[in-house]
C-alpha positions in Angstrom: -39.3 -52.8 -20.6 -40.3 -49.8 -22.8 -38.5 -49.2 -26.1 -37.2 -45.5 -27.1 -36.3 -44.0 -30.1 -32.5 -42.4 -30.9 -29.9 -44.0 -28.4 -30.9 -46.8 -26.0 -30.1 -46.6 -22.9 -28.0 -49.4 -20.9 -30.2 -51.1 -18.4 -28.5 -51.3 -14.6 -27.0 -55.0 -14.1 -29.8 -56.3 -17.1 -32.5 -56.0 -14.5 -34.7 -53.5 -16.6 -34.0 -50.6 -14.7 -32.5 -47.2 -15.4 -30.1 -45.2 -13.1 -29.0 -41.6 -13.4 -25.4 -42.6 -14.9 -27.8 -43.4 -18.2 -28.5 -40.5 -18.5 -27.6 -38.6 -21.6 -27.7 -34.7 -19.8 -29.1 -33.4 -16.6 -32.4 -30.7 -17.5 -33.1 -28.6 -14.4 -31.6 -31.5 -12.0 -33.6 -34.6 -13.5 -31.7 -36.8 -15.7 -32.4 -36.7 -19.3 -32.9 -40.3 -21.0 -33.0 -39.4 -24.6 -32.7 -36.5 -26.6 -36.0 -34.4 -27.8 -36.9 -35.5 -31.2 -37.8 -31.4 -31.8 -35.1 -30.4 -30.3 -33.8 -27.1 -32.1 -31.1 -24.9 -31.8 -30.0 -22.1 -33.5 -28.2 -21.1 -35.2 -26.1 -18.3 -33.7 -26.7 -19.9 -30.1 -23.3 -20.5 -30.0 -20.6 -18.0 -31.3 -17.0 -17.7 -30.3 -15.7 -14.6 -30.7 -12.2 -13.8 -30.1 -11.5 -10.1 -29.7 -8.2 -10.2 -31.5 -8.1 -7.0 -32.2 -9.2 -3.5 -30.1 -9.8 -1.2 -33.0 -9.2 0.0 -36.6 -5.7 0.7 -36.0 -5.1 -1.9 -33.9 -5.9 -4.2 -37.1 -4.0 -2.2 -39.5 -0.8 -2.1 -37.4 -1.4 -6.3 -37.2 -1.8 -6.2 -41.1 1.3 -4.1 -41.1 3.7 -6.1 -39.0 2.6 -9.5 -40.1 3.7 -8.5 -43.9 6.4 -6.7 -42.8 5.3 -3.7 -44.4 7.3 -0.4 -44.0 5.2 2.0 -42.4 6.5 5.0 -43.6 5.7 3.9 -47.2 2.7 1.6 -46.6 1.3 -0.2 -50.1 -2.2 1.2 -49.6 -3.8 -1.3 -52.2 -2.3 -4.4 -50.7 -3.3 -3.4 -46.9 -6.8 -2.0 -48.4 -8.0 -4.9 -49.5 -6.8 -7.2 -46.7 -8.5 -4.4 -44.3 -12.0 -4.4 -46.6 -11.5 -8.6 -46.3 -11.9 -8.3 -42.4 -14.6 -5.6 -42.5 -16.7 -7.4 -45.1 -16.3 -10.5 -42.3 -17.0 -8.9 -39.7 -20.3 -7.0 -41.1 -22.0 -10.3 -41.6 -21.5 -11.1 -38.0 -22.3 -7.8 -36.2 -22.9 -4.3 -38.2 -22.5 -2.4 -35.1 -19.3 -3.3 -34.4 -18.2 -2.6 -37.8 -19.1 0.7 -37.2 -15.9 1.8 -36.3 -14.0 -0.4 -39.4 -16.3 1.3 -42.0 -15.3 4.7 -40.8 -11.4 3.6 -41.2 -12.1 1.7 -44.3 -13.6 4.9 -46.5 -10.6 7.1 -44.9 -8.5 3.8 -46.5 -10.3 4.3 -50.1 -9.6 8.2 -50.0 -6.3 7.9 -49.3 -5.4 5.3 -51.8 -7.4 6.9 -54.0 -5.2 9.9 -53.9 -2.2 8.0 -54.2 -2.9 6.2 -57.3 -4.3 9.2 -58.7 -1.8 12.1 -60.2 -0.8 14.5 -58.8 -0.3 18.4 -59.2 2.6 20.4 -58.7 3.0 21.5 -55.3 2.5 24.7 -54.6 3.4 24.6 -51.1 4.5 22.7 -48.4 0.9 21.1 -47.0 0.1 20.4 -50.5 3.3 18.4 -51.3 2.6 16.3 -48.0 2.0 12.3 -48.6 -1.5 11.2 -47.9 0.0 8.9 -45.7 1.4 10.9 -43.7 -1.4 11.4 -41.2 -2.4 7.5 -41.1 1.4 6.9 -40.1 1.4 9.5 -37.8 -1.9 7.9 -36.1 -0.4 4.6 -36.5 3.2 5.4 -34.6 1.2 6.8 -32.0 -1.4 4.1 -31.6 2.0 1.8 -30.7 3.6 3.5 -29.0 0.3 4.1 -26.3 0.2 0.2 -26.9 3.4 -0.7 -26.1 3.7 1.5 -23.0 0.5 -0.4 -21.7 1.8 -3.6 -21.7 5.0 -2.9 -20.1 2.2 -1.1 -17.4 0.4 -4.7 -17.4 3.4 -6.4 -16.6 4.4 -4.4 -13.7 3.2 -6.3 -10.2 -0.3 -4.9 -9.3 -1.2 -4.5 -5.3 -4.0 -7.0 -4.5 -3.7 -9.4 -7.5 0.4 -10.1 -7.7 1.3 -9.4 -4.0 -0.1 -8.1 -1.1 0.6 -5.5 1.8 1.7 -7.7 5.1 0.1 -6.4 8.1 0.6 -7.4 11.8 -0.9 -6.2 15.1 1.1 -6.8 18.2 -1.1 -6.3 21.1 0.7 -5.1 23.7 0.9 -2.6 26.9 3.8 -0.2 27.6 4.8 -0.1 30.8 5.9 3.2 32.6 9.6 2.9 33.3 11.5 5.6 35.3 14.5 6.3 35.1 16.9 5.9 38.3 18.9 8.3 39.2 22.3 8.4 38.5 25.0 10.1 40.6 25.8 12.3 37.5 22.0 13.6 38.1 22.7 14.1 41.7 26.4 15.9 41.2 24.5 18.3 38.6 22.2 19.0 41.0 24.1 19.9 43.9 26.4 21.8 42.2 23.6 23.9 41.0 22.3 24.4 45.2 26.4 25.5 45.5 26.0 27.9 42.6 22.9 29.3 43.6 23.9 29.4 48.1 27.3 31.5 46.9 25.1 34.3 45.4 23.1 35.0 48.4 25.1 33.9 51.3 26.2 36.2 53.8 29.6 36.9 54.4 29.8 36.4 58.5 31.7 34.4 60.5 30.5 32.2 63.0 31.4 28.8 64.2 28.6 26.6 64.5 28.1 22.8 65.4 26.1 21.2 62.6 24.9 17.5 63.6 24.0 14.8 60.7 21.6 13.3 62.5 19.9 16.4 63.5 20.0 17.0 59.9 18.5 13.7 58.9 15.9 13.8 61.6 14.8 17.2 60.1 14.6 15.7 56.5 12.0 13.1 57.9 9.8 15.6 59.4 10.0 17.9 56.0 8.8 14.7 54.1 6.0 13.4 57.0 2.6 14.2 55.3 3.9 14.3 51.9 3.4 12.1 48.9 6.8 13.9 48.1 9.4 17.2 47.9 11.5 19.1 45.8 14.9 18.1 46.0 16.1 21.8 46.3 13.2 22.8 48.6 15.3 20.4 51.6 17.9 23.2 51.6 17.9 26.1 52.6 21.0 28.5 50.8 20.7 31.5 53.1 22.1 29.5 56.1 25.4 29.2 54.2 27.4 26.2 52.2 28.1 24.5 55.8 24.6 23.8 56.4 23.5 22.4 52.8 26.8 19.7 53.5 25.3 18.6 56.4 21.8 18.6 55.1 23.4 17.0 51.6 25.1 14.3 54.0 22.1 13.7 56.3 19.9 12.9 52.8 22.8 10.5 51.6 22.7 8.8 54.9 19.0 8.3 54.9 19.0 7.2 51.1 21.5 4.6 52.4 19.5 3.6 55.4 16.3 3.3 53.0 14.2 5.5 54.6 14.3 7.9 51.5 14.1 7.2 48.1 15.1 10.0 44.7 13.0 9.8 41.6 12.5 11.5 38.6 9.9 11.5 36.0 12.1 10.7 33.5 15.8 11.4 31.9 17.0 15.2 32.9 13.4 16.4 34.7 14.0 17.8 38.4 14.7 15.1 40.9 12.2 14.7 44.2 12.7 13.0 47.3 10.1 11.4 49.0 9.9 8.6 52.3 10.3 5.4 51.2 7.1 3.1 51.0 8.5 0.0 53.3 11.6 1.5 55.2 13.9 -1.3 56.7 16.8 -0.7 58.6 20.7 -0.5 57.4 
């Protein structure tokens, strides 16, 4: 058995041999058995950075709060220093994202600068303005944008908090007519009655009408035809007596089942037609 330098490695049941749970780490798949004695790393291979703030004034207003400063009469030296402190932090690590704070930081200088510094009289209004007063403005702002983006975060987003529920039903409508109902049929005779008084003929004769006649001229009307009109089996000029026969001859082969009605649907004209298997009374 071959002796290694750093950590020795625990033989499998004292028999001399080595087995992957050994193994101090795993390079490329194959198990590692001891450490590189040139092993180097860097550094800055490993760096945590937590983003704890998203900007100058997102720093400041933390600075703010956590003291419990008043914003509308900030201390300018206190929060200048602990703002240079962070930016003098931060530059070691990573200039170009100090960028941003060094911009802030000299507008920080200036104004505290004018602060501490006297004074003259006013002569008007924009020169007796605070030097704070546009960092506080730019401040309010800044939280007011913040604050109404995290009550936007915390409203339920489609896709992540719930989802739109979807089902397909699969199915086939079936035609359905509509039967007719003896409202359909009064409505429609009434309107063969309206329309026989206008062009009947005022004579008088006495004539014997037979129902059966009648019904065996409503067969031969419909013979050859898929189907017919229900006002095209009367014919108004021969007078109200005939379209009651011809009315009574239909209801009699409707009742015998060698006729049926139908409609196309709910109010459309109705149509008469022979029935497909006719059976007897």
């Amino acid at each position: 058995m071959s002796t290694t330098t750093g950590t020795t490695p625990t033989s499998d049941a004292g028999n001399g041999e080595l087995t992957p749970g050994d193994a101090v780490a795993l390079l490329y798949g194959e198990p590692l058995f001891e450490l590189p004695r040139d092993l180097y790393i860097p550094p800055d291979a490993l760096e945590i950075f937590l983003e704890s703030f998203e900007g100058p004034l997102d720093l400041l207003l933390y600075l703010i709060r956590k003291q419990d400063f008043n914003i509308l009469d900030i201390p300018m030296v206190a929060l200048t220093r602990q703002y240079l402190a962070y930016v003098d932090e931060i530059s070691a690590r990573n200039l170009e994202l100090a960028a941003e704070y060094l911009l802030m930081a000299a507008l920080l200088i200036e104004i505290k600068s004018r602060v501490l510094l006297p004074r003259p009289p006013a002569r008007d209004e924009d020169d007796a303005q605070d030097p704070r007063a546009e960092l506080v403005r730019r401040l309010l702002e800044y939280e007011r944008i913040k604050q109404g983006a995290a009550r936007l975060a915390e409203q339920p987003q489609l896709g992540h908090h719930f989802f739109v529920a979807a089902a397909h039903v699969d199915r086939v409508r079936a035609l359905r007519l509509p039967d007719v109902a003896p409202a359909d049929l009064q409505a429609a005779w009434a309107r063969l009655l309206r329309h026989a008084e206008l062009v009947q003929r005022h004579t008088i004769t006495r004539e014997v009408l037979s129902v059966r006649e009648h019904m065996a001229s409503v067969l031969r009307q419909l013979r050859g035809r898929r189907f017919m009109a229900f006002e095209d089996l009367f014919d108004p000029t021969r007078g109200p007596p005939v379209l009651v026969v011809t009315l009574l001859a239909l209801l009699e082969l409707v009742r015998e089942r060698l006729v049926e009605l139908m409609q196309d649907r709910a109010y459309a004209p109705i149509h008469v037609r022979l029935a497909l298997a006719p059976t007897g009374p």
